[in-house]
ROVOMI-93718 format. One record per residue (C-alpha): residue number from 1; residue in one letter; chain; z, y, x. Coordinates in Angstrom, 1 decimal. Layout:
<rs>
<r NUM "a" "A" <Z Y X>>
...
</rs>
This chain:
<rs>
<r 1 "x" "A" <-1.3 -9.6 -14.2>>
<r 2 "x" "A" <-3.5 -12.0 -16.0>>
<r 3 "x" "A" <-6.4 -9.6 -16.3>>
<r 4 "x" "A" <-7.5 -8.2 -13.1>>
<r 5 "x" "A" <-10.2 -5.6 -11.7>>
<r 6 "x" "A" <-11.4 -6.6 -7.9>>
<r 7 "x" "A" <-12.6 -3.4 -6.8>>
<r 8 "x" "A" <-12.6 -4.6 -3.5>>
<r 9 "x" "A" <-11.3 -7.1 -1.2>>
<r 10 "x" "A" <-10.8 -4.8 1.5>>
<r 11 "x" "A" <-7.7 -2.6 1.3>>
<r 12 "x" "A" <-8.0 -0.8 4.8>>
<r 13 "x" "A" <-11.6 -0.4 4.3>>
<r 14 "x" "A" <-10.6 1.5 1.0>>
<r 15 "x" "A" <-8.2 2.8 2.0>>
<r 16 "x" "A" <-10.4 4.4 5.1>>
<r 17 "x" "A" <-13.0 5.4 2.1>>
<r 18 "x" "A" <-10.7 7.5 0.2>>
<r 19 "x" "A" <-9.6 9.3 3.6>>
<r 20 "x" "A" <-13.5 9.8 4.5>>
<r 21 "x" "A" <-13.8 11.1 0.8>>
<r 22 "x" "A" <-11.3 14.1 1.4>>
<r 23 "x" "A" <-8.1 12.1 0.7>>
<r 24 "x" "A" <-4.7 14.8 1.7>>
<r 25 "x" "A" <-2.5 11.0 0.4>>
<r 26 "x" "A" <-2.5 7.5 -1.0>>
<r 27 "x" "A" <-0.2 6.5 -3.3>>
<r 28 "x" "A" <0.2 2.3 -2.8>>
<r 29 "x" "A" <1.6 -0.1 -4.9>>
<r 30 "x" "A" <2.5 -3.0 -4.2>>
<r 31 "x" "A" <1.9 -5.5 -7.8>>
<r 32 "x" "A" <2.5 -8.7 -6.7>>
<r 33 "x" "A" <5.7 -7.2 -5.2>>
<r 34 "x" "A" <6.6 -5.5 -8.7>>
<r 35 "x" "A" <6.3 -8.2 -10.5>>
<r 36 "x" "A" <8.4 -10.3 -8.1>>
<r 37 "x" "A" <10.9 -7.9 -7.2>>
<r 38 "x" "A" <10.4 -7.3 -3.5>>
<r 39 "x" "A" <7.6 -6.5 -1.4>>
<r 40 "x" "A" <4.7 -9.1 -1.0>>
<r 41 "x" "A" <1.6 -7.7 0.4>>
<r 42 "x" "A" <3.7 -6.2 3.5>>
<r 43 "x" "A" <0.7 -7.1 5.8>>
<r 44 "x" "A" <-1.7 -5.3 4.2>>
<r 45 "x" "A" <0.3 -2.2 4.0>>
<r 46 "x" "A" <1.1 -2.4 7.6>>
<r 47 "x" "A" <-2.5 -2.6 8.3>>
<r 48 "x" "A" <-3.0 0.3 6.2>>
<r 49 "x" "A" <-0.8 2.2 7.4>>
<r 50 "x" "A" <-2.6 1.5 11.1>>
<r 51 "x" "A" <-5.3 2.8 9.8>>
<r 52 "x" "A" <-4.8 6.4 7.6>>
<r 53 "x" "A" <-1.1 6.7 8.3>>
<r 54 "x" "A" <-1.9 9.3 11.2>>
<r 55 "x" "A" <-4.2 11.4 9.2>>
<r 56 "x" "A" <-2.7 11.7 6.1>>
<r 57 "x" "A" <0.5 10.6 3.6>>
<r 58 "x" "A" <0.8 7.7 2.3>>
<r 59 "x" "A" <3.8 6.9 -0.6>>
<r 60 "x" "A" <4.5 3.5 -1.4>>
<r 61 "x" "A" <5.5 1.6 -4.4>>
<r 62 "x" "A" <6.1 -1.8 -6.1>>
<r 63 "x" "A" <8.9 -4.3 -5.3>>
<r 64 "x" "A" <11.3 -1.4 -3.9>>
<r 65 "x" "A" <14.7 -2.5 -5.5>>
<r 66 "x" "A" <17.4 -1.9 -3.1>>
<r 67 "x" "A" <18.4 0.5 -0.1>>
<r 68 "x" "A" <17.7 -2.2 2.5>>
<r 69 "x" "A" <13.9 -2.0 1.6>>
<r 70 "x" "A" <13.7 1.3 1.3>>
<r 71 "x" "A" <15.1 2.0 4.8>>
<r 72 "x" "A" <12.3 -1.2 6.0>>
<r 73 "x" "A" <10.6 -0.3 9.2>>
<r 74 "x" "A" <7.1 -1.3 8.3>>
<r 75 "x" "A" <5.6 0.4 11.5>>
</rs>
C-alpha cells in the first residue's frame, strides 16, 4: 500500500473507458477495503455501478469477509 500507481483519479470515468473500449466485465477491487477488512470505497462502486452496471458485468472484490457483505444491497 505504500507504493502506489495513480492511473487516474476518476473511477467512473475509467470505468466508462474500458466499456467504450469493448469491455464484456470489470473486475473491482476494493484495496483500501482489503487491507481493512470490509468495504471502504462503497461510494465509488455505487457510482460505478450507475454508470456500466446496465451494459455489462461487473464482479467485485476486496474487504468481502462475511455473508452479511456479500448479500449488501449496493444499488
Amino acid at each position: 500500500m505504500g507504493n502506489v500507481t495513480v492511473f487516474s483519479e476518476d473511477p467512473v470515468a475509467m470505468a466508462r473507458h474500458w466499456v467504450d473500449q469493448g469491455a464484456t466485465r470489470l473486475h473491482l477491487v476494493d484495496l483500501n477495503g482489503a487491507v481493512q477488512g470490509k468495504p471502504i470505497n462503497e461510494r465509488a462502486i455505487k457510482a460505478i455501478l450507475s454508470e456500466v452496471g446496465e451494459e455489462i458485468e461487473v464482479q467485485l472484490g476486496g474487504g468481502i469477509r462475511d455473508l452479511e457483505t456479500i448479500e449488501c444491497d449496493v444499488d
